[in-house]
C-alpha positions as CSV (number, residue, x, y, z in Angstrom):
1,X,-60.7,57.2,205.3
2,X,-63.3,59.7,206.7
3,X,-61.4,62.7,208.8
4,X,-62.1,61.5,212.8
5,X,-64.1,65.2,212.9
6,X,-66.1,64.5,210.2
7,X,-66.4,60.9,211.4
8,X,-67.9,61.6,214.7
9,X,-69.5,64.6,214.1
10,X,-73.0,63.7,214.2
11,X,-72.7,62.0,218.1
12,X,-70.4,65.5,218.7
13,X,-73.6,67.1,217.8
14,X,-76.0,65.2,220.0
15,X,-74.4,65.3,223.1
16,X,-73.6,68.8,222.7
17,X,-77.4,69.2,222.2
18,X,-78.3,66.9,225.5
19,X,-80.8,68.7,227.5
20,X,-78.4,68.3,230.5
21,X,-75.6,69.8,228.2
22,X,-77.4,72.6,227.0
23,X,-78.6,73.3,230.4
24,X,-74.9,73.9,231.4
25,X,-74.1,76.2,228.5
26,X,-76.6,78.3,229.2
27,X,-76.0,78.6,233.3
28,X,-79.0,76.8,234.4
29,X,-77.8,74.1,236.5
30,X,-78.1,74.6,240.2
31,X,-74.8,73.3,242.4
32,X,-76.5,70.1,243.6
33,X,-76.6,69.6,239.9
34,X,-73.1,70.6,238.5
35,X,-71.8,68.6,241.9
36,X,-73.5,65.4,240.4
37,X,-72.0,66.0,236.8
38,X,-68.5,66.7,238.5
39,X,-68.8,63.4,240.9
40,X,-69.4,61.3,237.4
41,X,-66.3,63.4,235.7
42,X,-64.1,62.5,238.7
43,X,-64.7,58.8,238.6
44,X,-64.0,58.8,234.6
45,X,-60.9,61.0,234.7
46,X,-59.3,58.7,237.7
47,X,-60.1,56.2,235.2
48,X,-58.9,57.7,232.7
49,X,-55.4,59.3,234.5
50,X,-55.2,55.1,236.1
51,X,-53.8,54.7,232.6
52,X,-51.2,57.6,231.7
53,X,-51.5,60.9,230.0
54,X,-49.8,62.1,227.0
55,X,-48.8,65.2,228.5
56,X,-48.9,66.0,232.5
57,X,-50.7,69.4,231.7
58,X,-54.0,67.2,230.9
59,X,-54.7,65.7,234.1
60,X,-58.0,66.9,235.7
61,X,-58.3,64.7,239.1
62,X,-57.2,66.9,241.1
63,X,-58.7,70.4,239.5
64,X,-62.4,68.0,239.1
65,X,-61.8,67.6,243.1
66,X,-60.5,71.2,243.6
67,X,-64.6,72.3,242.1
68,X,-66.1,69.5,244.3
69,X,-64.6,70.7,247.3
70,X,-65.5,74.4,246.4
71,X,-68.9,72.9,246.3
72,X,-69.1,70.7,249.1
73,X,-68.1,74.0,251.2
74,X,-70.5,76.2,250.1
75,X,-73.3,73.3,251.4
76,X,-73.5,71.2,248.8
77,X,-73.6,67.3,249.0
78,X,-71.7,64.7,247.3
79,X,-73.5,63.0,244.4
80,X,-74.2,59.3,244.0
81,X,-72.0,57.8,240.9
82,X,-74.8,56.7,238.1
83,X,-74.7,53.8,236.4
84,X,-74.3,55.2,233.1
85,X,-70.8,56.2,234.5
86,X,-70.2,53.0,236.8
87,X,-70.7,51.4,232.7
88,X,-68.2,54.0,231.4
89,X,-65.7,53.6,233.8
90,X,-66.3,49.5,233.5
91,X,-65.2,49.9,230.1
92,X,-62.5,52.1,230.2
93,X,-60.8,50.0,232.6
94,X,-60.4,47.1,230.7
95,X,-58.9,49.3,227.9
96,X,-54.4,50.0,227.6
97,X,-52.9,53.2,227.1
98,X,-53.2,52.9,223.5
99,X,-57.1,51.9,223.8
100,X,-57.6,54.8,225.8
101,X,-56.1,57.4,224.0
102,X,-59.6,57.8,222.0
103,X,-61.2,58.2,225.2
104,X,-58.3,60.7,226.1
105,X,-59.0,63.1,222.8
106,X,-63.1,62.9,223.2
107,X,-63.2,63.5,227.0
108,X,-60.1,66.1,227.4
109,X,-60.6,68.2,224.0
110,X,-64.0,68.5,225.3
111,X,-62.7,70.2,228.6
112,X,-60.4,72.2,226.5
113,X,-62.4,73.3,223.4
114,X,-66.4,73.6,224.8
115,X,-65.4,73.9,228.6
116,X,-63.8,77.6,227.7
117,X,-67.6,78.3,227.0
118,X,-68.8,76.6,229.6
119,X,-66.5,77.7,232.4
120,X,-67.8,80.7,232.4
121,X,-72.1,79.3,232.8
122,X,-71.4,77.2,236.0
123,X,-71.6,77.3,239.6
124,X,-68.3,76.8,240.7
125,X,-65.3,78.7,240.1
126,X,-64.3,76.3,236.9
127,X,-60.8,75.2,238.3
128,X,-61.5,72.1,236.1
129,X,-61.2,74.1,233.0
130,X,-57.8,75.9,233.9
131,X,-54.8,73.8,232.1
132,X,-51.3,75.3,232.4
133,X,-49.7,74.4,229.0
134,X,-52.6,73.9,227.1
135,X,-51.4,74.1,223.4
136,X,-48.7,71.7,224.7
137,X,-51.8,69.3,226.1
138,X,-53.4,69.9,222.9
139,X,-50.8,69.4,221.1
140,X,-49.9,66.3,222.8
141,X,-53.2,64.8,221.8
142,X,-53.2,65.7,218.3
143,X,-49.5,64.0,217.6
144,X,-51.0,60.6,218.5
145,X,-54.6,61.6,217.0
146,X,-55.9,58.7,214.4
147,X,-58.9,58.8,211.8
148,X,-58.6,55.2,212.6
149,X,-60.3,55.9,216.0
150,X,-63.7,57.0,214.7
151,X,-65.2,54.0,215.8
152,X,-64.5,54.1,219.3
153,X,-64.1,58.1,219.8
154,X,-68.0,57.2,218.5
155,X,-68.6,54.5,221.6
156,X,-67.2,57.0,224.2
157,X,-69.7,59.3,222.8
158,X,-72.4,56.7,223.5
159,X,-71.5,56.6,227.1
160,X,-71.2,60.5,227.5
161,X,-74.8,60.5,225.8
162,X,-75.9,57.6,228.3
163,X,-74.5,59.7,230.9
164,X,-76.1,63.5,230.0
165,X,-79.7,61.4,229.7
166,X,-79.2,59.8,232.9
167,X,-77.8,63.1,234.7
168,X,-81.2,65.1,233.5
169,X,-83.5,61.8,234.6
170,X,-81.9,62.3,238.0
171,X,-82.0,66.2,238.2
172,X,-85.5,65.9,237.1
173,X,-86.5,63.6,239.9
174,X,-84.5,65.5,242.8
175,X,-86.2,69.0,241.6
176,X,-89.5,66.5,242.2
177,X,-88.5,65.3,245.2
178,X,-87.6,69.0,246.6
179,X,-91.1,70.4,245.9
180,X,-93.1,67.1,247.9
């Protein structure tokens, strides 16, 4: 059996490469924008969280909502929920704990690994990225980690994809709609 790494590395590499993604590694998204990506986050983490953690140290509700409020007080308005995230969230509520636990290694490694990048190229003070324990949380992902997951670590990065295209579509038109 291929390595899970190995075996989803090619969709690792093109939502990493997302125009909406690459935007954010480089500091280039305004508030409004991050506050939309953070509204979609919140929605799949409560998801997500609905359904257990392996370790408490992972959960991001409440540090997603700490960087929305942050947000929200410097002026900024909520975000709408997209549908590419209204089809995520769909699906990962009619998965189990076990199910989820592929979702649980794309979505949360991502926070851990890239976010330490990223934290420090957005517009908000990054409490999403701060985990207390985190080679425990790590650590409590890789114990239950299976190459067997490839297939659906693959489908979660499908809807992370759907959801980086649909995120630039709709920054894209509000930058339109601010200079009419």
């Amino acid at each position: 059996m291929i390595p899970l790494k190995e075996a989803t590395g090619n969709k690792h590499k093109q939502a990493e490469t997302m125009p909406f993604n690459t935007r954010m590694f480089r500091g280039l998204l305004s508030k409004k924008e991050y506050l939309l990506y953070l509204t979609q986050l919140l929605q799949i983490f409560q998801t997500i969280e609905s359904k257990g953690l392996p370790h408490s140290s992972l959960k991001r509700v409440e540090r997603v909502q700490e960087d929305i409020d942050e947000l929200k007080s410097e002026g900024s308005v909520d975000g709408i929920i997209l549908n590419s995230t209204k089809a995520y969230v769909d699906y990962l509520s009619a998965l189990s704990y076990e199910q989820v636990l592929p979702h649980i290694y794309l979505n949360y490694l991502a926070i851990v690994f890239g976010g330490q990048i990223i934290r420090k190229s957005v517009p908000s003070s990054g409490k999403m990225y701060d985990f207390d324990h985190m080679q425990e949380a790590i650590q409590s992902i890789r114990s239950v980690q299976h190459d067997e997951w490839a297939d659906e670590v693959n489908k979660g990065f499908d809807f992370n994809i759907s959801l980086f295209e649909e995120l630039e579509t709709v920054c894209n038109n509000l930058k339109l709609a601010s200079t009419s």
